[in-house]
N, C-alpha and C positions, 0 to 999 in steps of 0.2 A: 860805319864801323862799330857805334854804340848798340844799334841792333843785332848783327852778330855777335857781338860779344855777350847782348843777354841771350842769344839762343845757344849761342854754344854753354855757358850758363844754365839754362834749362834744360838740355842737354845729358850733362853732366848730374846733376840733382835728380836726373830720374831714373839712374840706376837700377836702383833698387825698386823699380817697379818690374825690369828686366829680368830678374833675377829668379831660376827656377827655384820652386821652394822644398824641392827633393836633393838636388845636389847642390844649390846656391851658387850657380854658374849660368850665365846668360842661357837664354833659350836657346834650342838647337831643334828645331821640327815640332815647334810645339804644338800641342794639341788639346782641342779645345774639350773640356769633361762636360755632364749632362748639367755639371751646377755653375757653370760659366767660369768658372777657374780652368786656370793653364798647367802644363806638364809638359816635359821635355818626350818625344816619342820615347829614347833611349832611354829613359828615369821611369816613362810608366810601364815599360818589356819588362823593366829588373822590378818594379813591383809587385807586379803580376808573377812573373815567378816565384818573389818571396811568397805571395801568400797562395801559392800549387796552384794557378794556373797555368798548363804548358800551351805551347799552340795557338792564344788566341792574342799572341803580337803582333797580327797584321799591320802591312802595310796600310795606312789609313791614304796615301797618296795614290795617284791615279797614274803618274806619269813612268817610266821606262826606267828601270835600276840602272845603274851606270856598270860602267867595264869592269870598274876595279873592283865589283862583288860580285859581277856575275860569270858564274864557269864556261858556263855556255861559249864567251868570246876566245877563251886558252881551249877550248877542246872543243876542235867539228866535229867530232865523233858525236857529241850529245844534240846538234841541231839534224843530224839524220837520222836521231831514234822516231821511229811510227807509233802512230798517238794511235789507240785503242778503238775499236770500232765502235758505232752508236749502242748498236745493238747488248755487243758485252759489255759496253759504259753503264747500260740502263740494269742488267742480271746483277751487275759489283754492285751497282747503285739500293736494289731492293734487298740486294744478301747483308746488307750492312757494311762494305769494304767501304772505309775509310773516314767512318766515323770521328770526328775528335776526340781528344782525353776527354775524360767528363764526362761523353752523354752516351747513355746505355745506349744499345742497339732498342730501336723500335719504339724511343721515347716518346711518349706523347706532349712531354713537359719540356722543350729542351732546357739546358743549363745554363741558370741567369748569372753573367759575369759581375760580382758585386767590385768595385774600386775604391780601393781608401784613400780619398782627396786629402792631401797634407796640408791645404791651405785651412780649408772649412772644416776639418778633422770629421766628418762623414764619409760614409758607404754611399757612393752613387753607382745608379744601376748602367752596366754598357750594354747587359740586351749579351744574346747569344753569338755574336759577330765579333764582341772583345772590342778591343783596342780598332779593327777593321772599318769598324763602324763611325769614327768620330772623323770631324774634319781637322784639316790642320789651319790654324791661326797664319795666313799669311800677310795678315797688317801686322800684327808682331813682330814677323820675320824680317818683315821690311821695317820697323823701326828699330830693332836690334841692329841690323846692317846699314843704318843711317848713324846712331849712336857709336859702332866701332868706327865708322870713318870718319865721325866730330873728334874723337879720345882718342884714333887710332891707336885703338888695342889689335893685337895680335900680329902685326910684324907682315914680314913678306906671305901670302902665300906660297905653298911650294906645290908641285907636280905630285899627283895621284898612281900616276902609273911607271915612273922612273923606276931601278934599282935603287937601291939605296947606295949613297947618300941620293936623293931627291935632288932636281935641278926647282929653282924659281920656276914658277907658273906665268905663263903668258897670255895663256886662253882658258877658257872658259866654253865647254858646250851644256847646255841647257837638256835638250835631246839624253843626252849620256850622264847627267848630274855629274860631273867631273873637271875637273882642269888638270891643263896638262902644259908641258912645257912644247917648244916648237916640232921635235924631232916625235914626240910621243902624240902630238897631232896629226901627226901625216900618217902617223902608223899606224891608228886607229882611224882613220878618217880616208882609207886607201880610194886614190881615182877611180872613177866608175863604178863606184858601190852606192849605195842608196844613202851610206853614210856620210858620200861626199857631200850630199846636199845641206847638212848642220851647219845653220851660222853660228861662227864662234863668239864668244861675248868676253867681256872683263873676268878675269879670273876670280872668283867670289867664294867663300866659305857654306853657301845656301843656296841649294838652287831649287826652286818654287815652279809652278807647272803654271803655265799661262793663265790660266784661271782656275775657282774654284770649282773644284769636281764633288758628283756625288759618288759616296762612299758605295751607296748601294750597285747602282747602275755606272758607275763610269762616266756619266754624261755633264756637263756643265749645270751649274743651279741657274733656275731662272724665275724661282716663286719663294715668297715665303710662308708658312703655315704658322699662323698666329696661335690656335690652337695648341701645337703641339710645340711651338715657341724653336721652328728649325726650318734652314731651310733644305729646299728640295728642289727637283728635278721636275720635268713632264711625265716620266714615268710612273715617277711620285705622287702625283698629280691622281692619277688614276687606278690608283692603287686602294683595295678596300680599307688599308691603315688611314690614309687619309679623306674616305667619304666623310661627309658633312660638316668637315672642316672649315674653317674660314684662312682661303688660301689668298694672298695679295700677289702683284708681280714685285722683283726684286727690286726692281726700282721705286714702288712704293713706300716699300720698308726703309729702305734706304734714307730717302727724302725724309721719313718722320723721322724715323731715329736718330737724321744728324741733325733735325730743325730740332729735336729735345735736348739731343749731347748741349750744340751748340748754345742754347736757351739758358741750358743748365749755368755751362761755361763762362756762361756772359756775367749771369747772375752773379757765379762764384767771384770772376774778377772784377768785378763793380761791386763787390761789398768787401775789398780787399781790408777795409779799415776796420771791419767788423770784424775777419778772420783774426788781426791783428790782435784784436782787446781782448775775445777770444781765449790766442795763444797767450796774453798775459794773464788771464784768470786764470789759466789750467797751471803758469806758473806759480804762481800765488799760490793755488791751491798744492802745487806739490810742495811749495817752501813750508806752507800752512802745515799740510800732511806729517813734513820730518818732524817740525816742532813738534806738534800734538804728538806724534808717536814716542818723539824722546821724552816728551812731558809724561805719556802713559807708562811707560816703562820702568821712570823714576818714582809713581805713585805706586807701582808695581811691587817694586822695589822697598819700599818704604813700609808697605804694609804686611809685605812677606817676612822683612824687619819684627815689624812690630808684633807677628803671630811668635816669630822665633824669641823675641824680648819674653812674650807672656809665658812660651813653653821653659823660657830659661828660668823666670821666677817662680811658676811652679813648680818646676825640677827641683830647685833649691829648696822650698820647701818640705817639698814632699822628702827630701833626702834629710832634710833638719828634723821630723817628726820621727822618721826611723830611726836617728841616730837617740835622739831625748829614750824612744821604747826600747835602746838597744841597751843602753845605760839605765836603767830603770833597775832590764833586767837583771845585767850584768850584777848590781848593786846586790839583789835580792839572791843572787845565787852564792855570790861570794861570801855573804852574812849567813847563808844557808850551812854552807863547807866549814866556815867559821865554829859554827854551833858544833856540829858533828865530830869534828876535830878535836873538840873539849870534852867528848864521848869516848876518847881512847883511853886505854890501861898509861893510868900515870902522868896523867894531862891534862888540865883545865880542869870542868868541875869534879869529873872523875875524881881528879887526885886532891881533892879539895876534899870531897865528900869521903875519902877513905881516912885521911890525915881528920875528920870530924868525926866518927868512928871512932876514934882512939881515947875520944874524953871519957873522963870516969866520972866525972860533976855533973850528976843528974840536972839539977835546976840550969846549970850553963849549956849541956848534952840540947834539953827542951828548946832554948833558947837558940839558939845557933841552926838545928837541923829544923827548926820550923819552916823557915823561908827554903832552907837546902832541898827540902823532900818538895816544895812546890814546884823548883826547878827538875831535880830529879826526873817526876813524877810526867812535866811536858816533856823534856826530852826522851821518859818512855816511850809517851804516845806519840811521841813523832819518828822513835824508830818504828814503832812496830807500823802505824800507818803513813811509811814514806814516801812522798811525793815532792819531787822539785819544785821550787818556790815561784818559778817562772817556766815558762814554754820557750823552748828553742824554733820553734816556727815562727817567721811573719807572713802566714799566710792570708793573716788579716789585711797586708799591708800591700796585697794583690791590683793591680789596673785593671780593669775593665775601658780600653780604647778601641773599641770596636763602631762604636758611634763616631768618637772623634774621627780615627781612621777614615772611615765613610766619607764622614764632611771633610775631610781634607783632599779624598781622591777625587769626591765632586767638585770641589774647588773650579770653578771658573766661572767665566768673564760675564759679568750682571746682563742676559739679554732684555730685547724691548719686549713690554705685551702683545701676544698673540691679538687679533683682533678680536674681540668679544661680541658675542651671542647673543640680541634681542630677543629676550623673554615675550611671545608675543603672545600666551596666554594671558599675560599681567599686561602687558604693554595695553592702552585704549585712547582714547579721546572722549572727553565729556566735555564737563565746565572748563575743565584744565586737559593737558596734554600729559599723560603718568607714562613714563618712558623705564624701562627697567632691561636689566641685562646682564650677564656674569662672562665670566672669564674662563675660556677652555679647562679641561682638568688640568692639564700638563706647564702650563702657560706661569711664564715669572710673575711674582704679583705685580701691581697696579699702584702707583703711590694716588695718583690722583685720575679725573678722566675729561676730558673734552668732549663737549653734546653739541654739535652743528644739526641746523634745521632748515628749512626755507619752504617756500609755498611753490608748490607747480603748477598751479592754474594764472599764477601773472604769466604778462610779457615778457618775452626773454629779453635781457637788457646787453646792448652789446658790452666783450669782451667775457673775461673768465666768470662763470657763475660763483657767484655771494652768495657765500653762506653765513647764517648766523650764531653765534659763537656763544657757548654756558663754557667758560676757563673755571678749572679745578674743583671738579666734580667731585665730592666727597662722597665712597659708598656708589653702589649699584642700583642707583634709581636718582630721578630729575623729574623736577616737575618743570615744566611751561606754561607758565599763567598768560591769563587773554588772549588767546587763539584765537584768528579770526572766523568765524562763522560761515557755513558751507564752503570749508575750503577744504584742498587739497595739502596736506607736511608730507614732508620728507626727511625723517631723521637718521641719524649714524651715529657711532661714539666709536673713540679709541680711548687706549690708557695709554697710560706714560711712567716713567720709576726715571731711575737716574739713569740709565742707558741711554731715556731719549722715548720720542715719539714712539707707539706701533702701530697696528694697521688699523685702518676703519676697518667697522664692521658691517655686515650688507646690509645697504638701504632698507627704511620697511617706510611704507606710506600708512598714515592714518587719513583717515575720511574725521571732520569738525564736525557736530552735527548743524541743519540745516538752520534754526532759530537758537536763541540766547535758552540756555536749561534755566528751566523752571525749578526753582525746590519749594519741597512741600513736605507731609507730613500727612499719616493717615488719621483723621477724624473718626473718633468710634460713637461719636455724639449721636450720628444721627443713620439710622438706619439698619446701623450693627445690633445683629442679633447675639449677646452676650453668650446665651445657650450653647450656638455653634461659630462662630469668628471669634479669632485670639488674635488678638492684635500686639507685636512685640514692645518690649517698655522702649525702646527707639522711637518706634512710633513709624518704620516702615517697611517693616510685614505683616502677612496677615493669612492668617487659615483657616479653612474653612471644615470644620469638621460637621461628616454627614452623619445624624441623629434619627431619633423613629421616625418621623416620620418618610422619610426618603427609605426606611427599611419597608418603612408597611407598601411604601409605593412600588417598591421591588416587588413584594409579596404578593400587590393586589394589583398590576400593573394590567390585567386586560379586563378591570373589575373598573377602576377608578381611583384617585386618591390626587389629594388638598395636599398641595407642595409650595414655600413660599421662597423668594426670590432674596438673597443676603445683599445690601448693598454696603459698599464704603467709599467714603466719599474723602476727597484730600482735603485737606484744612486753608485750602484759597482758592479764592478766585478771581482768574480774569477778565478784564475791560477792556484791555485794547492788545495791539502790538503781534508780535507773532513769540511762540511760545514752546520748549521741546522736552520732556521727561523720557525717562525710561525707565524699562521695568523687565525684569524676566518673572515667567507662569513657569509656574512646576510641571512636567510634561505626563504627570502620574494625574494631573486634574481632569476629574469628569468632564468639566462644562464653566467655565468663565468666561467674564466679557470684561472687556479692557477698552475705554472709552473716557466719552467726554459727555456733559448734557446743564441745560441751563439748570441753573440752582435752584431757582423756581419751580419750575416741573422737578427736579429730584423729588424738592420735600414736599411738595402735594404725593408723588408715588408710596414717601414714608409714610403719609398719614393715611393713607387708605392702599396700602399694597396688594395689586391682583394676586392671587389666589391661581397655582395651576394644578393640569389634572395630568401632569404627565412629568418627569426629568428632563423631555427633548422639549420644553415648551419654551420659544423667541419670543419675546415680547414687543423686538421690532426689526425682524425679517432680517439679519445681519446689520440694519442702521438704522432705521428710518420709525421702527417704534411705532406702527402703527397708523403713518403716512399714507396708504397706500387707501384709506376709507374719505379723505378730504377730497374736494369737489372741485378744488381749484388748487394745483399743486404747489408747495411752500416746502421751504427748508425743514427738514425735522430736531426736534428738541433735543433729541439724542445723537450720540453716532457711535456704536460699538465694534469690536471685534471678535469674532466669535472663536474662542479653542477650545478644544475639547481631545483627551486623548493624545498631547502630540500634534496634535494636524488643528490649524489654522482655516476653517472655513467662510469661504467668503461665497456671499449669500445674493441671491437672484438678484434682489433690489440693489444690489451695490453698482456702483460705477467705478469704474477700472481708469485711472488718467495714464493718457500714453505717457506724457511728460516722467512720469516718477516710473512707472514700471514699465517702460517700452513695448514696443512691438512685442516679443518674446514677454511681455509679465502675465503673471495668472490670468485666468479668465474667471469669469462669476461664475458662482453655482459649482465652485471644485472646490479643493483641499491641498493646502502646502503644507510642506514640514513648520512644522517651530521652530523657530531658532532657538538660539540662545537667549539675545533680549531684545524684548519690541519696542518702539520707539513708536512717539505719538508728536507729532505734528500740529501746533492749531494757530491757525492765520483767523484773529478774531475779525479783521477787517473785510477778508474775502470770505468768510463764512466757510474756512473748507478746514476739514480735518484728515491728514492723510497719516498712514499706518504705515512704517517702516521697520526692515529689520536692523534692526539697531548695530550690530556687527560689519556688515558690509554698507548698510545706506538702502540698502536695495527696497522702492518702494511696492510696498502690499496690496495698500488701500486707497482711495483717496473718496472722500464722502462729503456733502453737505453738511450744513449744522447752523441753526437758527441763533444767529447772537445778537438778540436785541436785550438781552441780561446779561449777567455775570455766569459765566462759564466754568463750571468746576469739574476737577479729575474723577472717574469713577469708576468702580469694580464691584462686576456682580459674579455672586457665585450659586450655581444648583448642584446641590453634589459638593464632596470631597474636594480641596485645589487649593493654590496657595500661591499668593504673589510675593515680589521684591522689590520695593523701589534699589534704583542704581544710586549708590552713595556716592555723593560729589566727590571730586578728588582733590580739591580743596578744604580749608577749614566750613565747617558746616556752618552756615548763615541763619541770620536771626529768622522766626518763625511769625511770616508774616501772610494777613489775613486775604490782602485784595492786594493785587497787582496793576493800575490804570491812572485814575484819575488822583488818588488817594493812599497810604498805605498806613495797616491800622496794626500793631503787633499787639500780639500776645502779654 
């Protein structure tokens, strides 16, 4: 009893799954659309019509219209009309007779029926067949008619084909989609007609055609077409729509599809505790929702307040200023009219000054009309030059709110920041990680920002990837101190304001470089030719300017000429460990070399420098420095790189490591572009010194190098060229001599 009662129960509760979403009335022949949503047949004709399709409400069922719609059964006259011959069927057929609405005659494109799904608020496509084309849902149908007889909804049926009033229905034929009451069965159902043969069934509101039909062909489905996600027929089968499809039988389909529902199912009701907390979170969250909303509203409020508080006290002011310049004026005009009114025949000084006039006492006459004729004499000049004492305008006293206005129609709701833009000119990795970025033009500012990082060359550790976290980023730029060495970062930033979070910004990976950076400093001590190298007061650049003699070698170049080689050597040297600089060459430079060589052979080279007879003179074959005349082969002293022009030549003698520059890396005896900056490599233990472009990692060179001494940086120049050391991105470090056993500073 307790399990019927939860089915009917459940039952009851799924209504509203039943429910068409066009009229909001249980299904009635529904029909399945291309985006897996339902529709009543009768809901998607009236659709279709609404948006001027006529015509293509077909029947999507396969089975026999019933009596009560069709004419045919009230009039023999129409089962004796003669159906048209093949021959005129095929002449109507090329003439265009009986095209649909819609499609011109002779189309090559027929007309694609678009349908607006009310569930999914999209256009799905039903293909030129319409409504013809789709199947109809008869698991629906049968659980709609399971559902009215748990709730029975809908009361007796009644007979189809009675007079009205209708009698109660008794039967049911399938054949006919109809029910009918007992008399109106026999009458449709006459002995000896082929209609006798109809088993009658329960009387039902839906009658369903034994199995599912194909829409196309008429025939029963017995495949599905995984491909086109439908199923189909044998004729379907063989049809060029369905070449190389992946077609399964129905029962395939079948079998997975309910081992998943079911799977699903299982899932869903074994974690029924989960659906539970769930459903209390979302509550929460909506009790959470109203609160905060009524809280925004009242802050809304409050501050809508308080803009109207500030317009109301400057209102008042501004009206108390006007009034103080309105009386001002007032004051001075009235004192004005005052005066002039003492100008009249007979009145004020006027008549003061006539009645003074009348003395005959010279010494009194002097005495009295002295001050008299002062006043007289301004209120001459102020008849003849009159002018009102004040302005009757405040046009001074004019708004300009056209700004405010502005900011008041912009007025709204503080959004988050847009996600921000990785500066990846400025962005790099050295000693440190200098990460830089800004904020779209249009985008709300940024109170502060958040910089996540992590390495991609570890193991992925299970559960959600860890990131590492810089909270409240001041300013658009972060540095990352101690990076670990040839590794792979990955960084992002967003900003934040009182809105709240916004979005990351897209990923951008740095490459660390391979060994700990070297700093250093260019030494003019020893080598540098004053004449032509400027070395900057930094102490790391240097330029090389070409002087006579490289003119006369122009001049005399298929004659001969004594050219000598510029070195600069950096201000330390290494003993042990592995070691990385960089440096960007001017790409305007004739001919430099960017390397490494024991410190010992340097300064024997300073004290006696070869002497060449050309600008294109190597002094060791791209590395090796004149290795190539020993009798027993050894590491050489040297190891340079050679560029010139732009283009990076790497020279016959060199050797190429697959490791650093792979399969696809330069071959010897060619030319690469120059990058941006080169990068130099020196493993003092393995004696190898490899050449990198410093921007992507990507290996150049990779060369020998004799370290049985102290190893130092060095730049030779022939010609015109100019280097850069790369400035730490760090605070700049003390200026130290030897890097190994020892360190000796400055």
């Amino acid at each position: 009893m307790g399990a019927k009662g939860n089915g009917l129960t459940s039952m009851k509760n799924m209504e509203k799954e039943l429910l068409c979403p066009v009229c909001q009335e249980m299904y009635k022949q529904p029909l399945v659309l291309p985006c897996t949503h339902n529709v009543c047949q009768a809901c998607a004709r009236e659709v279709l019509g609404q948006q001027g399709y006529i015509g293509h409400g077909g029947d999507p069922s396969s089975e026999p219209t019933s009596p009560a719609s069709t004419p045919s059964t009230r009039s023999p006259r129409l089962s004796r009309r003669t159906l048209p011959k093949p021959d005129r069927l095929d002449r109507l057929l090329k003439s265009g007779f009986g095209t649909y609405p819609g499609r011109k005659r002779g189309a090559l494109h027929p007309q694609v029926i678009m349908f607006p799904c009310p569930a999914c608020q999209g256009d799905v496509e039903l293909g030129e067949r319409g409504l013809a084309g789709l199947f109809r849902n008869l698991t629906l149908e049968r659980v709609v008619e399971r559902y009215r007889q748990s709730v029975s909804v809908g009361g007796a049926i009644l007979c189809q084909l009675c007079k009205p009033p209708p009698l109660e229905a008794t039967k049911g034929c399938t054949e006919c989609r109809a029910t009918f009451c007992n008399e109106c069965f026999k009458l449709f159902h006459p002995w000896g007609t082929q209609k006798a043969q109809h088993e009658p069934t329960l009387p039902t509101l839906s009658f369903r055609p034994k199995g599912l039909m194909c829409p196309d062909h008429k025939e029963e489905v017995t495949h599905y077409c995984k491909t086109c996600q439908r199923l189909v027929c044998q004729l379907c089968r063989v049809r060029r729509t369905h070449s190389g499809h992946k077609i399964t039988p129905v029962l395939s389909a079948y079998q997975a599809l309910k081992d998943k529902l079911t799977k699903s199912l299982t899932y869903i009701l074994g974690n029924q505790d989960t659906v539970q907390t769930q459903i209390c979170e979302l509550e929460e969250a909506v009790r959470h929702t109203e609160v905060s909303g009524q809280q925004a509203k009242e802050e809304v409020s409050q501050l809508v307040r308080g803009l109207g508080a500030v317009l109301e006290e400057k209102r008042a002011s501004l009206l108390q200023a006007i009034e103080e310049c309105q009386q001002e004026r007032l004051a001075r005009l009235s004192a004005q009219i005052q005066e002039h009114r003492s100008l009249l025949d007979g009145s004020g000084l006027v008549g003061y000054a006539q009645e003074v006039l009348k003395e005959t006492d010279q010494p009194c006459f002097v005495q009295a009309a002295k001050q008299l004729h002062n006043r007289i004499a301004r209120a001459t000049e102020a008849l003849q030059t009159f002018r009102p004492a004040a302005s009757s305008s405040f046009r001074h006293c004019q708004l300009d709110v056209g700004r405010e206005m502005k900011l008041l129609t912009e007025l709204n709701f503080l959004r988050v920041p847009e996600a921000p833009v990785i500066d990846t000119q400025r962005t790099f990795a050295y000693d440190q990680i200098f990460l830089c970025w800004r904020l779209p033009p249009h985008s709300p500012p940024a109170w502060h920002y958040t910089v996540e990082f992590r390495r991609t060359d570890v193991p992925a550790q299970p559960g959600p990837t860890r990131w590492q976290r810089r909270e409240e980023v001041r300013g658009t730029s972060a540095l990352l101190e101690n990076p670990d060495t040839g590794s792979v970062y990955v960084l992002r930033v967003r900003g934040c304001n009182k809105a709240g979070y916004g979005e990351y910004s897209e990923d951008v990976h740095l490459h660390t470089p391979p060994a700990p950076v070297l700093h250093f400093f260019l030494d003019g001590r020893w080598g540098a030719s004053r004449e032509r190298l400027a070395i900057s007061k930094d102490q790391r650049a240097v330029r090389s300017v070409p002087g006579l003699p490289l003119l006369l070698a122009a001049d005399r170049l298929l004659t001969g000429c004594h050219l000598s080689v510029d070195v600069v050597l950096g201000d330390v040297a290494v003993t042990q460990g592995r070691s990385y600089w960089a440096c960007a060459v001017d790409p305007a430079s004739y001919l430099v070399k960017v390397g490494v060589g024991l410190e010992s052979k340097l300064q024997e080279s300073f004290q006696g420098a070869p002497d060449v007879i050309s600008p294109r003179y190597d002094p060791d074959s791209g590395h090796d420095s004149g290795a190539e005349d020993a009798t027993v082969e050894a590491s050489p002293p040297f190891a340079f790189l050679t560029i010139g022009m732009g283009k990076i030549l790497l020279g016959s003698g060199a050797s190429s490591n697959a490791g650093l520059t792979g399969r696809d890396g330069p071959a010897a005896g060619c030319t690469v572009p120059l990058p941006p900056r080169l990068g130099i490599c020196l493993d003092y233990e393995r004696g190898r010194v490899s050449f990198l472009d410093a921007v992507s990692f990507r290996g150049l060179l990779e060369c020998p190098l004799d370290c049985s001494g102290p190893v130092c940086p060095a730049f030779c120049f022939i010609g015109g060229g100019a280097v850069q050391l790369q400035e730490p991105v760090g605070t700049k470090p003390e200026r130290k001599v030897t890097i190994g056993g020892f360190a000796k500073l400055d």
